[in-house]
C-alpha positions as CSV (number, residue, x, y, z in Angstrom):
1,X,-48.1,91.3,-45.1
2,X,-46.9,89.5,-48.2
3,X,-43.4,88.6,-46.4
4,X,-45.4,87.0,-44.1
5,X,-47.4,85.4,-46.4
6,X,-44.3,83.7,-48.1
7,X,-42.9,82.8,-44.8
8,X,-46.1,80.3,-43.7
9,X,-46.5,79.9,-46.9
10,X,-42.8,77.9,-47.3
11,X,-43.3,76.7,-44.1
12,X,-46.6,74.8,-44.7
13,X,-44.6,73.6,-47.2
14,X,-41.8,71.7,-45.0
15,X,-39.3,74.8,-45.0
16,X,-37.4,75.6,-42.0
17,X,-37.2,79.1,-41.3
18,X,-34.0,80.5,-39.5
19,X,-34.3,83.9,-39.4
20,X,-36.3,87.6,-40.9
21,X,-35.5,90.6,-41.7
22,X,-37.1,93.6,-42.1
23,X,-37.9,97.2,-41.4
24,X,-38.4,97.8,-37.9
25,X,-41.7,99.7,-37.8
26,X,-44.5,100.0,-39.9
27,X,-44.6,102.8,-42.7
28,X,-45.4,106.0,-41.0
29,X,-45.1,104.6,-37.6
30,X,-43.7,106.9,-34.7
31,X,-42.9,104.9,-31.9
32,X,-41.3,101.3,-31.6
33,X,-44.0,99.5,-29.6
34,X,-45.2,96.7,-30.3
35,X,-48.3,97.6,-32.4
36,X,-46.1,99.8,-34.7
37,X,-44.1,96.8,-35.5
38,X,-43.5,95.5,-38.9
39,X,-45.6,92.9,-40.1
40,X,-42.6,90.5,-41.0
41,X,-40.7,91.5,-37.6
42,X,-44.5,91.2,-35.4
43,X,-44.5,87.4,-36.9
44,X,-40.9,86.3,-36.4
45,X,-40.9,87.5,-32.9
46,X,-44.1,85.6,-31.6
47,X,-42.8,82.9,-34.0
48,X,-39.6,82.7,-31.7
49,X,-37.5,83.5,-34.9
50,X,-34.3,85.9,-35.1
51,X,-34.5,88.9,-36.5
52,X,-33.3,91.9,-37.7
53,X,-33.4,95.3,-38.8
54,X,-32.8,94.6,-42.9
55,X,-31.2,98.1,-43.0
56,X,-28.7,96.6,-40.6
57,X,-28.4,92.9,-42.7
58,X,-25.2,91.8,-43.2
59,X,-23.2,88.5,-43.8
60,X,-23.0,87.8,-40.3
61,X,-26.7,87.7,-39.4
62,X,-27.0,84.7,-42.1
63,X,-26.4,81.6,-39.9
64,X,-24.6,78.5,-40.7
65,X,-25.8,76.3,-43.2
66,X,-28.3,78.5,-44.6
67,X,-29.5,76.7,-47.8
68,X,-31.6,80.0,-49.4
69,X,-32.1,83.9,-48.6
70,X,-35.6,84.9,-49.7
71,X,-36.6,88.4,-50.6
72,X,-40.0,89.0,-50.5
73,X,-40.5,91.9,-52.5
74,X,-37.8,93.9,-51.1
75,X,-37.0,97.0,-52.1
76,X,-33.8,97.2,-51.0
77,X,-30.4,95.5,-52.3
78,X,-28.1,92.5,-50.7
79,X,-25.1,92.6,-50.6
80,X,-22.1,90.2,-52.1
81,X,-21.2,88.7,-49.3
82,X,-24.6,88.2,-47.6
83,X,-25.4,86.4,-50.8
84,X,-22.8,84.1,-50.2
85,X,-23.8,83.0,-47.1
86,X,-26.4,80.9,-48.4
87,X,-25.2,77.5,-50.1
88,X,-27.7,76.9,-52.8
89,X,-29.1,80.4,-53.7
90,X,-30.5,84.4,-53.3
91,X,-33.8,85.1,-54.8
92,X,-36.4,87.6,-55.3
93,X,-39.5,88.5,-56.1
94,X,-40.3,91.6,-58.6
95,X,-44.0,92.6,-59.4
96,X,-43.5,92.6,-63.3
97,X,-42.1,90.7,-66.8
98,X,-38.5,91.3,-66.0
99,X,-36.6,92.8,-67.6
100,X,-39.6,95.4,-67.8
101,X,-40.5,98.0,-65.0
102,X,-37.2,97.2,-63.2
103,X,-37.6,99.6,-60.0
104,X,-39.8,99.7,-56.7
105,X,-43.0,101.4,-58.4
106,X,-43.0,98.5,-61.1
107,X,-46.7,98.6,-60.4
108,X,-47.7,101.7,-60.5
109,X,-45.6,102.1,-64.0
110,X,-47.5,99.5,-65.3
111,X,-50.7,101.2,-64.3
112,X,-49.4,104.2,-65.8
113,X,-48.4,103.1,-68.8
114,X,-51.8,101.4,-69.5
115,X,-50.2,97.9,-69.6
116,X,-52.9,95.6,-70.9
117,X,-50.4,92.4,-69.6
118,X,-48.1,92.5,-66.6
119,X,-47.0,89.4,-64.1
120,X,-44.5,88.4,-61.7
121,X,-41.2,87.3,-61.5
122,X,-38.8,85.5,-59.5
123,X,-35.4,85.9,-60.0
124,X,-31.3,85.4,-58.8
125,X,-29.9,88.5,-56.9
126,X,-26.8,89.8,-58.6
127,X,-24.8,92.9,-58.5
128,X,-27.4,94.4,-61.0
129,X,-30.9,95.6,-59.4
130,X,-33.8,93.6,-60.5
131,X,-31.4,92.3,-63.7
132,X,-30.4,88.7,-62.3
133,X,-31.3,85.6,-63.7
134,X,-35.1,84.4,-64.3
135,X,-36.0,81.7,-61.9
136,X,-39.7,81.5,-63.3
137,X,-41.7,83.9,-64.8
138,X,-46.0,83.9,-65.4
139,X,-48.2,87.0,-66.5
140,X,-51.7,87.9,-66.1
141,X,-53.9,90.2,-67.8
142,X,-54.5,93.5,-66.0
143,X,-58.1,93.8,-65.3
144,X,-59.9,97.2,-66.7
145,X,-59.9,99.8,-63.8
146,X,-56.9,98.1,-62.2
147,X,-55.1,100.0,-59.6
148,X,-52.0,99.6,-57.9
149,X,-53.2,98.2,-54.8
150,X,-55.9,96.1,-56.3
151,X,-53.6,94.7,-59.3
152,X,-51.1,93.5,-56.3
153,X,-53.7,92.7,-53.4
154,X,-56.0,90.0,-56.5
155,X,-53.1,89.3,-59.2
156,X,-49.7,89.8,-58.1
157,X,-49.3,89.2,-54.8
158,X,-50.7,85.9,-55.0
159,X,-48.6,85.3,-57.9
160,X,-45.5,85.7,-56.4
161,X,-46.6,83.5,-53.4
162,X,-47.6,80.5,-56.1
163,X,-44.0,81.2,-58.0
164,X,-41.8,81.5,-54.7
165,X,-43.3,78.2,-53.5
166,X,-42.5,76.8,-56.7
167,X,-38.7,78.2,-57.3
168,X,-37.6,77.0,-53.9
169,X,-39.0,73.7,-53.9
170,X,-37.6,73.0,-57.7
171,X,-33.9,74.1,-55.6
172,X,-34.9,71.6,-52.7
173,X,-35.0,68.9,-55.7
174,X,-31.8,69.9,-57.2
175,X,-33.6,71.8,-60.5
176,X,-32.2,75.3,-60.7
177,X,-33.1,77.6,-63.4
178,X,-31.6,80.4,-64.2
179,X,-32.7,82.2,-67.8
180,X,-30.3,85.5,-68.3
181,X,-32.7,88.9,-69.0
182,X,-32.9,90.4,-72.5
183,X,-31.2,93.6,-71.9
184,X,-32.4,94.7,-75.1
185,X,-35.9,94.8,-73.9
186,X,-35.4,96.1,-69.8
187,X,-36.6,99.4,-68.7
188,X,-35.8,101.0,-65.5
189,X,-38.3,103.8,-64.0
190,X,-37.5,105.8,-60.9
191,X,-39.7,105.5,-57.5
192,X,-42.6,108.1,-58.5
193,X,-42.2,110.0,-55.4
194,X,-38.1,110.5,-56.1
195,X,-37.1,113.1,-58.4
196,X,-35.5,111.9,-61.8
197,X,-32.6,110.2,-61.6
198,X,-29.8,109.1,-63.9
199,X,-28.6,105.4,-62.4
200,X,-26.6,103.4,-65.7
201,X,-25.6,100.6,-62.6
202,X,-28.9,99.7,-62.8
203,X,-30.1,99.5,-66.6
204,X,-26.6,98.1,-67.6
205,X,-25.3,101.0,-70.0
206,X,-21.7,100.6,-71.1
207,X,-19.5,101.8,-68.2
208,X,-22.1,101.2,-65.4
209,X,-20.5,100.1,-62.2
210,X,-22.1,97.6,-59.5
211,X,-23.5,98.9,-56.5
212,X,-23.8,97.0,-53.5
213,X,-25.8,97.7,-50.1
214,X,-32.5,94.5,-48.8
215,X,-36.9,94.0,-45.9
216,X,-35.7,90.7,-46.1
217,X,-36.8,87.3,-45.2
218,X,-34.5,84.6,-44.5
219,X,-35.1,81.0,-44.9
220,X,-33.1,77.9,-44.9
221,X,-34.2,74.1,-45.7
C-alpha cells in the first residue's frame, strides 16, 4: 500500500511515472490471479504502467532517460548498475533516524527497545544497506502503547510520504542533499524472524566487503 501511496502521491505532484516494480503476489498468497496481486503490481497494471517482478530488476528494465529510481520502503537491495541507469539519483525510504535500526524490522526494534523518539528517513542507495547519504531526515515521538503496525500506519508511513515528496521535488529544482551517516552512532539488527546473523558489509566493520543484489518503484520526471 505505501508504494502505492508514493506513486499517486509523486504523481499528483507532476511526476511522470515509467515503470514499478515489485513482488508479484501478496504476502502469503498462493496463486497468481489477479486478487493475489501485489498492491504496487495491481496499480501499475490498471495504471497501464510496466512492470516487473523486483526479484527480477535489473539495469535493463530501467528505461531511457529515467531521471530517479524510487524505493519505497524496499527491503531488498539495487544493484550498481541499475543505479546507474537513472541520471540524477537512487533513493529510499528507511522507517528510522539513520544510521539507527539499519535493517527491515527497524520498527519493531524500535518498539522493542522502548524508543521514546524514532522517525523516517530518506536516503541515497549505495553499496552499503541502509548506510548511504541522508537526503532528509524528521522524527516523531512514539506514542505510549505504540506498536509496530500502528507506529507505521499514523506516524511513519505518512512521514515518509511527506519526506519523498519533498526529496524528489528539491532534485527536480536542482537542490541535492546528501549528509554522510555517523558511523559511530549506526546499529544494524537482524530481521526478528531470521536467526542471528554476523553481516560486517552491512554495519561497515574494517574489512567489510559490498554486496550487491530491491519491491521497487520506478519513477522518472
Amino acid at each position: 500500500m505505501f508504494a502505492v501511496q508514493v506513486a499517486e502521491a509523486l504523481s499528483e505532484d507532476g511526476n511522470k511515472i515509467v515503470g514499478a516494480g515489485s513482488p508479484a503476489q501478496r504476502k502469503g498468497a498462493t496463486d497468481d490471479s489477479p486478487l493475489s496481486w501485489d498492491r504496487l503490481r495491481a496499480w501499475a497494471v490498471t495504471s497501464d504502467i510496466p512492470w516487473v517482478d523486483s526479484q527480477y530488476l535489473r539495469a535493463p528494465h530501467i528505461p531511457e532517460g529515467v531521471d530517479l529510481i524510487v524505493a519505497a520502503h524496499s527491503h531488498a537491495f539495487i544493484g550498481r548498475k541499475t543505479r546507474a541507469r537513472a541520471a540524477v539519483a537512487t533513493i529510499g525510504y528507511h522507517p528510522s533516524l539513520l544510521p539507527i535500526h539499519r535493517g527491515r524490522d527497524s520498527i519493531r526494534w524500535t518498539i522493542r527497545d522502548g524508543d521514546k523518539v524514532t522517525g523516517g528517513t530518506v536516503y541515497h542507495l549505495t553499496e552499503r544497506t541502509d548506510g548511504g547519504p541522508i537526503a532528509a531526515q524528521e522524527h516523531v515521538l512514539v506514542p505510549p502503547g505504540s506498536t509496530p503496525q500502528s507506529l507505521w500506519r499514523e506516524h511513519l508511513s505518512p512521514l515518509g510520504i511527506h519526506l519523498l515528496r519533498r526529496v524528489v521535488h528539491d532534485l527536480s529544482c536542482g537542490k541535492r542533499i546528501e549528509v554522510p551517516q555517523d558511523e559511530t552512532l549506526a546499529t544494524w539488527e537482524p530481521a526478528m524472524a531470521s536467526p542471528p546473523l554476523f553481516k560486517p558489509e552491512l554495519i561497515a566493520l574494517p574489512g567489510s566487503e559490498s554486496v550487491e543484489g530491491s519491491k521497487w518503484a520506478i519513477y522518472g520526471s
